[in-house]
N, C-alpha and C positions, 0 to 999 in steps of 0.2 A: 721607333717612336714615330708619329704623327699616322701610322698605317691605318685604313681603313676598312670597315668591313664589306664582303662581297666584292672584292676589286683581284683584278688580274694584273701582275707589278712588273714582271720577268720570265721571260724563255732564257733557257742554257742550256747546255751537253756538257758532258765530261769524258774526256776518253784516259787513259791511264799511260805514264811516260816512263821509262826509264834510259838508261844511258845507252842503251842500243837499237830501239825500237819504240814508237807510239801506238797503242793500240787504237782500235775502232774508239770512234764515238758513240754513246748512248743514244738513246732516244731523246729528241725533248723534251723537255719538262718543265712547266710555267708553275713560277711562284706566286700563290694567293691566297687571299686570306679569305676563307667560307665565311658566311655568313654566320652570324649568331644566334640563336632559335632558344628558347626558354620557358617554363611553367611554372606555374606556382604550382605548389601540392596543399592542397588545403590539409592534406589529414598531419603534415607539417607544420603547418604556418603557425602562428602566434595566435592563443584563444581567442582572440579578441579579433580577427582577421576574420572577416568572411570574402572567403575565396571562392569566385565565379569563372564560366569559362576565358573573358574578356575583360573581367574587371576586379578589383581588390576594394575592401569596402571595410572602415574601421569602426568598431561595432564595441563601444565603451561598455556596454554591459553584458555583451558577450560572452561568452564559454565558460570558462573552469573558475573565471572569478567572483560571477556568481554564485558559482557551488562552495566554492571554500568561505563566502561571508555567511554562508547560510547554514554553514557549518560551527563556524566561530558562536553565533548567535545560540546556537543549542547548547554551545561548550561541548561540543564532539571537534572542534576543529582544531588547529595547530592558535598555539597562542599569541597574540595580537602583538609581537614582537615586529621590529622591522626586517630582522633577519630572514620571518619568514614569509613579507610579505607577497605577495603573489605577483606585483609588477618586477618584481626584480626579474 
């Protein structure tokens, strides 16, 4: 808990012991935590998300729930149930 990202914490070795003999030590090797790096994928995201390369942008009348009211309206669509409602 409290670790940060991109930070270098600890160097240690480890060599291997038993009751007659220590062997060598390892190389060292510092414990850290890499940095975090992440994307949106648009062809993911939520229809209503318009994903850019720098920016998220939420777009209420966006994607697919347009298509399903416009659907509903002909009565080719799923019926006006909250089950099936599209924000869900």
């Amino acid at each position: 808990a409290g670790l940060k990202f991109d930070m270098k914490y600890m160097n240690f070795r480890v060599r291997a012991c038993n009751k007659a003999v220590a062997g060598e030590f390892s190389e060292p090797v510092t414990l850290e935590t890499k940095a975090f790096v992440f994307r949106l994928d648009a062809s993911t995201c939520h229809q209503n998300l318009r994903v850019e390369e720098l920016s998220v942008e939420w777009d209420a009348t966006g994607g697919k729930v347009q298509d399903v009211k416009a659907r509903e309206k002909d009565g080719k669509g799923r019926t006006a149930s909250p089950a099936n409602s599209p924000a869900r």
